[in-house]
C-alpha positions in Angstrom: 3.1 15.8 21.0 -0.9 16.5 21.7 -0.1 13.5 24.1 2.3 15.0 26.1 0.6 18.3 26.4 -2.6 16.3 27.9 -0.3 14.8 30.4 0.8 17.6 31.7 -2.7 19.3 31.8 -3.9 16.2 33.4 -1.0 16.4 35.8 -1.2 20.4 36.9 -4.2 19.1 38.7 -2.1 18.5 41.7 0.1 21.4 40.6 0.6 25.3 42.1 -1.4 27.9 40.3 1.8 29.4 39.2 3.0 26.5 37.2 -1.0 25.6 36.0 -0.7 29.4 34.5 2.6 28.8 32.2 1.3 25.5 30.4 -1.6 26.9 29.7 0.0 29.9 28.3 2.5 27.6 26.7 0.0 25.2 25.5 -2.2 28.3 23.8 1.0 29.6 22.2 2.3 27.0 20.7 -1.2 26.1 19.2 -1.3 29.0 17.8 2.3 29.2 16.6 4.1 31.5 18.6 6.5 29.0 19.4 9.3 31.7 21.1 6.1 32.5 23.5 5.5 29.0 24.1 9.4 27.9 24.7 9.6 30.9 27.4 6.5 29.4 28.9 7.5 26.2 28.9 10.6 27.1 30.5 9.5 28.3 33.3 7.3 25.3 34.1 10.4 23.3 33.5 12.1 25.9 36.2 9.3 25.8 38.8 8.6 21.6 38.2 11.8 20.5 37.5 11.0 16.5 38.2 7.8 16.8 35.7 9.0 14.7 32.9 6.5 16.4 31.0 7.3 19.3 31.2 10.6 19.1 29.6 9.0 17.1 26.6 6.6 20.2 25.5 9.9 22.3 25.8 11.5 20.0 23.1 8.1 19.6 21.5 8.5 23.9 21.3 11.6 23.8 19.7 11.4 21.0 16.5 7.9 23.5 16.2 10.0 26.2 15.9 12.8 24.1 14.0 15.2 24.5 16.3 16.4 20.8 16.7 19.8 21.4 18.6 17.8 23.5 21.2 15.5 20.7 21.7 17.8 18.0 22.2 18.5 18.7 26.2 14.7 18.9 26.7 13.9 15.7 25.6 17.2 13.8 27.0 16.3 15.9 30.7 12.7 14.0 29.7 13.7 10.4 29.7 16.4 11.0 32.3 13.4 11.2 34.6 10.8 8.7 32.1 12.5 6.4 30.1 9.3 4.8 28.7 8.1 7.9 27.4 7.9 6.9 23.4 7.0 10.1 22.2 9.9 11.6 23.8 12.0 8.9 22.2 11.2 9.6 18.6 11.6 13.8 18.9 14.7 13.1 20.3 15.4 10.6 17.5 14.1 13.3 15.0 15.9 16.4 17.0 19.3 14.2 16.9 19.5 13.0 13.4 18.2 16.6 12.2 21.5 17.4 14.1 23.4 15.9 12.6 23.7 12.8 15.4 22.4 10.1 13.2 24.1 7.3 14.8 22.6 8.6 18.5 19.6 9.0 17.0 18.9 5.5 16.1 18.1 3.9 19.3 15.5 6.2 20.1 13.8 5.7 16.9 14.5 2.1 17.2 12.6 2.2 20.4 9.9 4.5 19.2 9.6 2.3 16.3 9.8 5.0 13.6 10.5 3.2 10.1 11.1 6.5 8.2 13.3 8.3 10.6 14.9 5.2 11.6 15.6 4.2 7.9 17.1 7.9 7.5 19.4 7.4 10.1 20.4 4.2 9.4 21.7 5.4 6.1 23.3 8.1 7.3 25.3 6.0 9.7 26.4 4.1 6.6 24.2 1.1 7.8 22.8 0.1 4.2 21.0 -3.0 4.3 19.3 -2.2 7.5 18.2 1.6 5.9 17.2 -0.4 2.6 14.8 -2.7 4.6 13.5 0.0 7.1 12.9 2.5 4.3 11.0 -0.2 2.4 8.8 -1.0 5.1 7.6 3.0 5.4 6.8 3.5 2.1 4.3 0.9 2.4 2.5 3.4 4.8 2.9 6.3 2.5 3.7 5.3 -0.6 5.4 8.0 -3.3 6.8 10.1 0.1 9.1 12.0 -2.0 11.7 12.4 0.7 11.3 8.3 1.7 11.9 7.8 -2.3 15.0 9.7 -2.4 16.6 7.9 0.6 15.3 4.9 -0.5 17.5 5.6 -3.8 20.6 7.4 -2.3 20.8 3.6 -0.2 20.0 1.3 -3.0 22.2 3.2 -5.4 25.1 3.3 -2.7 24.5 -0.1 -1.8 25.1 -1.6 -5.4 27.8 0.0 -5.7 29.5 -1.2 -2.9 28.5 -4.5 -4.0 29.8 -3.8 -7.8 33.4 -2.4 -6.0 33.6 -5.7 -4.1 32.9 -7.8 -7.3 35.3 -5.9 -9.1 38.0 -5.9 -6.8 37.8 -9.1 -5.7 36.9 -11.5 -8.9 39.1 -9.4 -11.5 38.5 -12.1 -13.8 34.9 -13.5 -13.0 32.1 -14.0 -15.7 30.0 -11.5 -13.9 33.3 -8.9 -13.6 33.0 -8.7 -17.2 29.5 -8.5 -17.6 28.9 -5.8 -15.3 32.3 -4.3 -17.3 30.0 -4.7 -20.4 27.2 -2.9 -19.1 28.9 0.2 -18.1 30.5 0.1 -21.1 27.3 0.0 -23.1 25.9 2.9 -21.2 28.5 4.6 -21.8 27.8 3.6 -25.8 31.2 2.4 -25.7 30.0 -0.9 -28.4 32.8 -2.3 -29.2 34.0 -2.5 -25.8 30.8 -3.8 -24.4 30.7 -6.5 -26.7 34.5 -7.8 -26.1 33.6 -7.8 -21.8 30.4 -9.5 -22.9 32.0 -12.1 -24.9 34.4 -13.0 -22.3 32.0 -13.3 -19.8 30.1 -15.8 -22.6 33.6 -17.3 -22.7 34.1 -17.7 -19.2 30.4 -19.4 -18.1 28.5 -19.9 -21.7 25.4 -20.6 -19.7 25.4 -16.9 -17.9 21.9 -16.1 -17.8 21.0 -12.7 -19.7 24.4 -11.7 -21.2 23.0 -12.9 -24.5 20.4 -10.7 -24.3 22.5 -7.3 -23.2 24.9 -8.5 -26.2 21.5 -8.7 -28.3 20.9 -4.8 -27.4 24.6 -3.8 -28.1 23.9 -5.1 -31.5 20.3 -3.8 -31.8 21.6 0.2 -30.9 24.2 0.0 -33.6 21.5 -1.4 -35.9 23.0 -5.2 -36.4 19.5 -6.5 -36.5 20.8 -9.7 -38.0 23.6 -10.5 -35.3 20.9 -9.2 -32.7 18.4 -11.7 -34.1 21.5 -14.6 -33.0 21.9 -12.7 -29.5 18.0 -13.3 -28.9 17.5 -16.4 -30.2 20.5 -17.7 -27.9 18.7 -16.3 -24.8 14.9 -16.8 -25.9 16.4 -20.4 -26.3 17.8 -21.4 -23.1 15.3 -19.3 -21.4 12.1 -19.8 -23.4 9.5 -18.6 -19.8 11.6 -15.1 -20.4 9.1 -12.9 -22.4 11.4 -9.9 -22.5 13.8 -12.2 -24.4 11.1 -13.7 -26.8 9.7 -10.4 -27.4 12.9 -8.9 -28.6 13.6 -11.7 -31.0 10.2 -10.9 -32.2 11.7 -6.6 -32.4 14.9 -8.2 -34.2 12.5 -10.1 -37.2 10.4 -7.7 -37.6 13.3 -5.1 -38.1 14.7 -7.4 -40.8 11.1 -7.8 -42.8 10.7 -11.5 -41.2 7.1 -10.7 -40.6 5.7 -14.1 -40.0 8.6 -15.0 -37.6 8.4 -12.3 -36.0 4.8 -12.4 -35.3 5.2 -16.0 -34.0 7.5 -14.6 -31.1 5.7 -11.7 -30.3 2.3 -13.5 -29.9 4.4 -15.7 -27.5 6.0 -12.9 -26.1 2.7 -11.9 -25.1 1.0 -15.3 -23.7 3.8 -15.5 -21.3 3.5 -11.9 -20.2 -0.2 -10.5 -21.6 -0.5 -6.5 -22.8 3.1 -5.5 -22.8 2.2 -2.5 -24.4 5.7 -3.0 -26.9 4.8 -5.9 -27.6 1.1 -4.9 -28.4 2.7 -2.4 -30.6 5.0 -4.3 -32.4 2.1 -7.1 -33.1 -0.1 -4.6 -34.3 2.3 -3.4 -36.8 3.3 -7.2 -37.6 -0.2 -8.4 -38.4 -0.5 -4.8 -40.7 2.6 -6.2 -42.6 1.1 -9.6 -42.5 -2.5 -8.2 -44.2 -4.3 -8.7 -41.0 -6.0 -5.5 -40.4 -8.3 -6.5 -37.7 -5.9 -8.2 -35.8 -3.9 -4.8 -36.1 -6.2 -2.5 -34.5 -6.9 -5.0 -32.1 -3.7 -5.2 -31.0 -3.2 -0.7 -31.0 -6.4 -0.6 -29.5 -5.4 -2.9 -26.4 -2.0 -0.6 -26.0 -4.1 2.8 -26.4 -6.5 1.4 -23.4 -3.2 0.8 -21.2 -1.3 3.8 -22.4 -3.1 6.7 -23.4 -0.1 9.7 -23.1 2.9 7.9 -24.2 5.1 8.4 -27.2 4.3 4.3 -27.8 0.7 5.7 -27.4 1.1 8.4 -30.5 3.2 5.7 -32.5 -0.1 3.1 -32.2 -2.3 6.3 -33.3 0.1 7.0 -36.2 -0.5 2.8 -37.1 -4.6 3.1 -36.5 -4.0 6.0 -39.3 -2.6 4.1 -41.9 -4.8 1.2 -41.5 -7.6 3.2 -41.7 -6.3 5.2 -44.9 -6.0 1.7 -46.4 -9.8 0.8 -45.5 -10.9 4.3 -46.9 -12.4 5.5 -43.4 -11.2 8.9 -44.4 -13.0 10.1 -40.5 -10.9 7.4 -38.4 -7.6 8.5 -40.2 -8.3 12.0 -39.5 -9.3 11.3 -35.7 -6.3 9.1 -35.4 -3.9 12.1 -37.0 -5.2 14.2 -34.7 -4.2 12.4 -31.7 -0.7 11.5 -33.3 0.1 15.2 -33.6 -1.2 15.9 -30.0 1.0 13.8 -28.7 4.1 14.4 -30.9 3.9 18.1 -29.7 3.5 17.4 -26.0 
């Protein structure tokens, strides 16, 4: 925009004195924000030089200022009629068409301005998924946490599984993975017994199916089956014994059912294949406590508390810290400890 309203200052060198007068009026109003000023200024150099490409670009330019991007859209199209390499031009008319509503005109222009975010935008708004998934990606790596890149990032990723789910669905009726992904949307919808027939089938169907031991493991760990979740696990943490998240909730499952030194075993492997989970630190700490190993304990809390310091896992280790100090009689620590549990319950 500042580069188009150089060129034309540059430019109304060779200009009359009656077209020099309106784009410096313009130019003053729009910095300023008076952008109706700025677009009647700027229409009249566009009147009196009608061939001066830029000219019609700080007349769009005027408009998306203003936030009229319909209005702008002739401007800028007038603009590359007469200077089709202008690239500035090219992405506010990319921008002015897709906040138009023209997303599918709107993507060469952004294609040739080279504008991942607005590109990515209009790519998923003309349905173009993969291509707004991969475009979108690539501008959050320039400004990463962009609220509005996040969402669209989302809105794609979540439409795009979907159509990938639909096709699975509708076209394998009766595939292992069919009736895995059937379990999964039955377990969110805590529909258990359901889940665990589709997962069962799909166990039936290809008994090597990595990771539907493990979702069949969580069924049986939400309705408190510790002991036909320990089976799940063990199944999965077997065939797959690099997977920490599998290891580690064997390790949960023992410890639920009192097999401390079991379940210590797996969680101190869970952890050398994936260091300061900060579950699994919990759970070791409160292994080792039920094992008599106080130091080991804290040392384990005190590794999750330096990783997560707000967290509800972050009050539960405080809670721990408290009643391994109350059993060492450092009335001070438990008190500190106590404190910080309660801060954090009440957040």
């Amino acid at each position: 925009m500042l580069a188009s309203l150089l060129t034309i200052l540059l430019a109304a060198q060779s200009l009359p004195p009656e077209v020099v007068k309106h784009v410096v009026a313009g130019t003053t109003a729009q910095r300023e924000g008076r952008y109706e000023e700025a677009i009647v200024e700027f229409t009249r150099v566009t009147v009196l030089a009608p061939e001066l490409a830029a000219a019609h670009v700080n007349l769009g330019s005027a408009y998306l200022r203003k936030g009229d991007y319909a209005a702008a859209v002739k401007p800028l199209r007038r603009a590359l009629d007469l200077n089709p390499g202008l690239i500035g031009a090219h992405q506010m008319l990319g921008f002015a068409l897709l906040a138009s509503g023209y997303s599918v005109e709107a993507i060469p222009h952004l294609e040739k301005a080279e504008s991942a975010d607005g590109l990515g935008i209009a790519l998923f708004k003309a349905g173009r998924l993969i291509e707004a998934v991969v475009r979108l990606h690539a501008a959050l790596e320039k400004r990463p946490n962009d609220p509005d890149l996040l969402y669209y990032l989302g809105q794609a990723s979540g439409m795009l599984s979907k159509q990938s789910l639909d096709s699975l669905q509708a076209g394998h009726p009766a595939a292992a993975r069919t009736h895995q992904l059937n379990g999964e949307l039955n377990a969110i919808q805590r529909k258990l017994p359901e889940a665990e027939k589709a997962y069962r089938e799909a166990l039936r169907i290809r008994p090597e199916l990595p990771g539907v031991h493990l979702q069949l493991g969580e069924v049986y760990a939400s309705a408190g089956q510790w002991d036909k979740a320990e089976v799940e696990f063990r199944s999965e943490a077997r065939a797959r014994p690099g997977d920490a998240e599998a290891v580690y909730r064997l390790g949960h499952a023992l410890l639920e059912q009192g097999k401390v030194k079991a379940a210590r075993a797996e969680l101190e492997r869970a952890d050398g294949l994936v260091p300061a989970m900060p579950e699994t630190l919990y759970d070791l700490g409160k292994a080792c406590l039920m094992d008599g190993d106080l130091a080991s304990a804290e040392k384990h809390w005190r590794a999750l508390l330096a990783i997560e310091k707000e967290t509800q896992l972050a009050a539960q280790a405080h809670f721990g810290l408290a009643g391994l100090y109350r059993q060492q009689g450092q009335a001070e620590k438990v008190d500190a400890a106590m404190r910080e549990y309660r801060r954090l319950r009440t957040r």
